[in-house]
C-alpha positions, -999 to 999 in steps of 0.1 A, spaced: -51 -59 -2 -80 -48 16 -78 -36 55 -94 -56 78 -132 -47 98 -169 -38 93 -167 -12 64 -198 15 77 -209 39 61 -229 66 81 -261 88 65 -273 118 88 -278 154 81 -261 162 109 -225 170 108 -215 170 144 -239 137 149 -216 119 124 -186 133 141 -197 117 173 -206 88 157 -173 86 140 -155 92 170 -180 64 190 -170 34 166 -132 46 162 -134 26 197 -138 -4 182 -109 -23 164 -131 -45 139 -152 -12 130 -138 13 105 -164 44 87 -152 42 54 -179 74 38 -209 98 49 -238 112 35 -256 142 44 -287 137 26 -307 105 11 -301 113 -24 -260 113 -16 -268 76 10 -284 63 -22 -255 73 -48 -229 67 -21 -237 34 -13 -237 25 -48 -202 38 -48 -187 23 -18 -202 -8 -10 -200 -5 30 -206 -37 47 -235 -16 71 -248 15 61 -261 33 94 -291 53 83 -307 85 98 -345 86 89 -351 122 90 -326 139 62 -334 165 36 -348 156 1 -361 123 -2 -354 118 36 -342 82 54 -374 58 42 -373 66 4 -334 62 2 -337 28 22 -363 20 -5 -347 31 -32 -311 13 -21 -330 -24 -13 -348 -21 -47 -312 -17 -66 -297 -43 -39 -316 -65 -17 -285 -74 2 -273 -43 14 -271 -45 51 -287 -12 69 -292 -3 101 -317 25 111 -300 52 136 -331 74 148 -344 97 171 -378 81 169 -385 57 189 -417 44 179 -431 4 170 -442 15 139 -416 30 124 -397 0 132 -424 -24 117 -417 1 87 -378 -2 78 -380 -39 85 -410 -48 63 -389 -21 39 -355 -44 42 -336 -28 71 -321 -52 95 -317 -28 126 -334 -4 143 -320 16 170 -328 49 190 -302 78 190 -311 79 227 -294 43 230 -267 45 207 -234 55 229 -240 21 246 -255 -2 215 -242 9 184 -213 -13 184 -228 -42 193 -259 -30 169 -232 -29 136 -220 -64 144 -256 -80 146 -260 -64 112 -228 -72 96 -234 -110 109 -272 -106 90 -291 -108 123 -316 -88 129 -310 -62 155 -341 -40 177 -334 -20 206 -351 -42 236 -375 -12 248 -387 -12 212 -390 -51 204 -414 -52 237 -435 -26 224 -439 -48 191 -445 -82 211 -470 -65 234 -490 -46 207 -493 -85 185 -502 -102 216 -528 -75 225 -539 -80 189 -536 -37 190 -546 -25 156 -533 10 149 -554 28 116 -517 41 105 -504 2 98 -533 3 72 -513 29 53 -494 13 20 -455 24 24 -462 53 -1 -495 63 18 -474 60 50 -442 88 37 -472 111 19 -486 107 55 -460 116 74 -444 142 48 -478 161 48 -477 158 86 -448 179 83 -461 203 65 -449 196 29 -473 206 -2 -488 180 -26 -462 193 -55 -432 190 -35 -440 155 -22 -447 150 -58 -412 157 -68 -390 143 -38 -406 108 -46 -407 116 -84 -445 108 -87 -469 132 -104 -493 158 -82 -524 137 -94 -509 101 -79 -501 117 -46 -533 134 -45 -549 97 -53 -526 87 -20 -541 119 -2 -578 110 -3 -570 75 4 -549 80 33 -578 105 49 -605 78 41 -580 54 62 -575 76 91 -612 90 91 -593 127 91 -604 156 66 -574 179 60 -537 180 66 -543 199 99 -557 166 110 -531 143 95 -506 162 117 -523 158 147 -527 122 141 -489 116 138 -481 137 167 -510 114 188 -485 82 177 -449 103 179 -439 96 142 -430 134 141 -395 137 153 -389 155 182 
């Protein structure tokens, strides 16, 4: 017979962040952390494995990092429910995992007080933004605020950000198991979008709307 509670599985590089994590929900009697993952490539085999009820996902790991494993895991099953644990604490990276199939979004910042409550939202299928975050949203729609970035495809918008970082064309190439010549394509398209001409550029561009992590 199965034990009782929200099965969660947790995915950050970060083995003390886990542990605190781990510690956090061990508070809570309907919550139990049931696997972790240190990397994307282990979230995405993992999940697969254990079927968690809410997978709470880091976006910046090694490899293939927090946005192509939440990619990769809603293309194999649409109904995984994940929620997006982060130290940014940006609109647009929210617009980004919930367009991608994410049904949270919370800041590590805010996490001692709303990470509980986050997991339940999630594991009841409701969608779940941290309130500083969800005004930022409503105000930039109502303001009809166009940022260039939101043009970005979601491959244009990880080349964007992993070139930001300061990751070559060939290794971007073979985290998201694309060839050099397709995320070139996504290179001269991305600049054309946000008017920049080299990666120099692209970097300052993501540190002008804090999508680098601090």
């Amino acid at each position: 017979m199965a034990e009782p509670g929200i099965k969660v599985m947790l995915a950050d590089d970060h083995a003390v962040v886990r542990m605190g994590f781990r510690l956090l929900l061990e508070t809570s009697s309907d919550i139990r952390v049931v696997a972790e993952a240190e990397n994307g490539e282990e979230a995405v085999r993992r999940v697969q494995e254990i079927h968690p009820d809410v997978l709470v996902l880091d976006l910046s790991m090694p490899g293939i990092g927090g946005l192509e494993a939440l990619s990769r895991i809603i293309a194999r099953d649409p109904a995984v429910k994940i929620l997006v644990l982060t130290a940014h604490e940006d609109a647009m990276h929210a617009r980004r995992v919930l367009k991608a199939g994410a049904l949270g979004y919370l800041s590590k910042r805010s996490a001692a007080e709303a990470l509980i409550h986050a997991i339940r939202q999630v594991y009841a299928g409701k969608t779940f933004l941290e309130p500083s975050i969800a005004q930022e949203m409503a105000m930039q729609q109502l303001s009809g605020e166009r940022n260039p970035v939101d043009m970005l495809s979601e491959k244009e918008f990880k080349v964007f950000l992993a070139l930001a970082r300061g990751q070559s064309v060939a290794d971007i190439a073979q985290v998201m198991s694309l060839s050099p010549r397709t995320i070139g394509t996504h290179l001269y398209n991305i600049k054309q979008k946000l008017g920049a001409s080299n990666s120099a550029e692209l970097a300052i561009i993501a540190m002008r709307h804090q999508l680098l992590e601090p």
